[in-house]
C-alpha positions in Angstrom: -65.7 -56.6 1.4 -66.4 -57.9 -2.2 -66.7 -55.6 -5.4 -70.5 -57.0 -5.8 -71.1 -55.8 -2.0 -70.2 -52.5 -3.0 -72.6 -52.4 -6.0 -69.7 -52.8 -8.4 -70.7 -54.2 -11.7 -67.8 -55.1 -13.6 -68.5 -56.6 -16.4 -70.9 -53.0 -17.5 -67.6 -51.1 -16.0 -65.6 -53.3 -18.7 -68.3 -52.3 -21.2 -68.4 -48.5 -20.5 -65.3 -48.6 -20.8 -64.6 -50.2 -24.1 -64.4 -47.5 -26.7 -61.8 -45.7 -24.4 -59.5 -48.5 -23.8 -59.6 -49.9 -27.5 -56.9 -47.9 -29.0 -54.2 -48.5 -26.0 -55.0 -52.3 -26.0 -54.6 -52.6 -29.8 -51.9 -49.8 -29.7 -50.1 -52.4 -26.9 -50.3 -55.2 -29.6 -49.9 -52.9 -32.9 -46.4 -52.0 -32.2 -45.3 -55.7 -30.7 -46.9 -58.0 -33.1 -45.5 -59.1 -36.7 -48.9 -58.5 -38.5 -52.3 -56.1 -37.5 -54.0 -60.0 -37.9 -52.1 -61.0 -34.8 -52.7 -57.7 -33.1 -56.5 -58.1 -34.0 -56.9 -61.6 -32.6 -54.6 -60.7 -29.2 -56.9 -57.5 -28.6 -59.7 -59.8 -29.2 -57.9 -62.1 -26.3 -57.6 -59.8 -24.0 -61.3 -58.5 -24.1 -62.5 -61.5 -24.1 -60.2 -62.7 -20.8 -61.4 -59.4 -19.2 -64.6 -60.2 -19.8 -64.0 -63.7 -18.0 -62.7 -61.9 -15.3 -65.2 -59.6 -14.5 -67.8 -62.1 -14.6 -66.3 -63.1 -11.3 -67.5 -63.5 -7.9 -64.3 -61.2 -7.1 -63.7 -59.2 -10.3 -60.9 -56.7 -10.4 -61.3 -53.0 -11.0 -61.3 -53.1 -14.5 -59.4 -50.3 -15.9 -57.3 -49.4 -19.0 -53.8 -50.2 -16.6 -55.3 -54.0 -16.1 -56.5 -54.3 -19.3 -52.6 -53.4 -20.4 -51.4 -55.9 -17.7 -53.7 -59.3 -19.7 -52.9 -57.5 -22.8 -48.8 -58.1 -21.8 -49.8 -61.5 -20.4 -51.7 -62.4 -23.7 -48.4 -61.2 -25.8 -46.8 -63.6 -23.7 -48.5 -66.3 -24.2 -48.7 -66.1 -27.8 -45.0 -66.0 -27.9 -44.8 -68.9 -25.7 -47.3 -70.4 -28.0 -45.4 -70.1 -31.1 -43.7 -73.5 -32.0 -41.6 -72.0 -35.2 -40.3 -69.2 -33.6 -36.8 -71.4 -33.8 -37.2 -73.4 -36.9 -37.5 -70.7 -39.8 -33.8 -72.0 -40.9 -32.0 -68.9 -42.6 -31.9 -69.5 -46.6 -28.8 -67.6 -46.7 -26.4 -65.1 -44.3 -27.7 -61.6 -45.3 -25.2 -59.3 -46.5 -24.5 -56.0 -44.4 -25.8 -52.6 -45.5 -23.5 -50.4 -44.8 -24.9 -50.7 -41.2 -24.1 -53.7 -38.8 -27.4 -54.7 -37.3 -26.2 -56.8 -34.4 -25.2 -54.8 -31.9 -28.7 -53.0 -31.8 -30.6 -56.3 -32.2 -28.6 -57.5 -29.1 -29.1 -54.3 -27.3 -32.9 -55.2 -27.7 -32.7 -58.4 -25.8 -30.4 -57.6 -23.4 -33.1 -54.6 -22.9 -35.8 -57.2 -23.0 -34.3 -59.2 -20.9 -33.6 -56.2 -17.9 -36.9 -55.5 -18.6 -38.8 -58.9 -17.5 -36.8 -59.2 -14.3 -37.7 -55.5 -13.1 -40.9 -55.4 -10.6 -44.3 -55.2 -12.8 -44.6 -51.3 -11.8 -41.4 -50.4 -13.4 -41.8 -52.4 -16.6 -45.2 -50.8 -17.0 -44.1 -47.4 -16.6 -41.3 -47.7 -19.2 -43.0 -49.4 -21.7 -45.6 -47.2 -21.7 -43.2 -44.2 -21.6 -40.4 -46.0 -24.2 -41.8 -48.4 -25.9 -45.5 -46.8 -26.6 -44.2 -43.9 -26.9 -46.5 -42.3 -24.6 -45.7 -38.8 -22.8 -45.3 -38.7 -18.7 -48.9 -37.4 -18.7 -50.4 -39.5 -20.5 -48.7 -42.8 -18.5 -49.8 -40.6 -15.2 -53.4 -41.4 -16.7 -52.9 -45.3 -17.8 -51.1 -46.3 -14.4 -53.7 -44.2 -12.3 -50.9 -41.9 -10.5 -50.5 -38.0 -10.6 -47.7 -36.5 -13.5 -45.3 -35.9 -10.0 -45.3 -39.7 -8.8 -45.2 -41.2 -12.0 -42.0 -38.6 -12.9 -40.4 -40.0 -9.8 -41.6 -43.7 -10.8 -39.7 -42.9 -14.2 -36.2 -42.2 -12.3 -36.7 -44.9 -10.0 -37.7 -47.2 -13.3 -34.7 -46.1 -15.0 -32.1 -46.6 -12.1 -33.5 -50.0 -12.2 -32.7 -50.6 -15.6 -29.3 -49.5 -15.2 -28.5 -51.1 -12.5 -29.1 -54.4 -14.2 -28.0 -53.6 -17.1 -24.5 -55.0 -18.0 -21.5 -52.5 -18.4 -20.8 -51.7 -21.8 -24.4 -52.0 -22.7 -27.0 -49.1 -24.0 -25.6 -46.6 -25.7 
């Protein structure tokens, strides 16, 4: 049975619920993006894919979870999109600060990487929990679980990451 059949009005569900998902969409892209222009236009993006969506004959449930899920896809494909992400050339070797930068910076995208190839339920929970910053209740809200199951999603999300995360790695 179709959303429509049900009465299900998606794109004035999307509307209603706007104001509330806002902050997390642009909070997704604030704390990813190189500039608050980039994380304007993506936001922008994602609303407006959403909006595309629910217009369909099948629309999802719209919800502040799916709206994160085209917001990561929309990230994504901006990357993707990015034709001078390799071609900045490097005027000159920066000198080190007393701290050595490296190791952290290939932490990250070994981290990155682990991350990408871990089901989409996992990735979710811990970037919403590590990398937004957000508390086990509040990703309990987002991901549309109760505190308990998304506790237990957390350990099972972690063992994940460690599993596939090479020896001698996080610290």
């Amino acid at each position: 049975m179709s959303n429509e059949a049900e009465g299900y009005d998606a794109p004035r569900a999307l509307l209603t619920l706007y104001d509330e998902a806002l902050p997390s969409v642009y909070g997704y892209f604030v704390r990813r993006c190189p500039d608050r222009a980039t994380a304007e236009d993506l936001t922008s993006e994602t609303f407006l894919a959403a909006m595309d969506a629910a217009r369909k004959a099948s629309p999802p449930p719209i919800n502040v979870p799916w709206l994160i899920g085209v917001a990561r896809h929309k990230l994504a494909d901006h990357y993707r999109r990015r034709h001078d992400r390799f071609t900045d050339p490097v005027a000159e070797v920066p000198e080190p600060d007393g701290e050595d930068r490296w190791d952290a910076e290939v932490d990250r995208i070994v981290a990155e990487s682990v991350l990408a190839r871990l089901p989409e339920h996992h990735r979710t929970v811990l970037a919403l929990r590590y990398m937004d910053d957000r508390s086990v209740p509040e990703c309990a809200e987002l991901i549309g679980r109760t505190v308990h199951a998304t506790e237990a999603l957390l350990v099972r999300a972690r063992r994940a990451f460690k599993k596939h995360y090479p020896e001698g790695g996080a610290r």
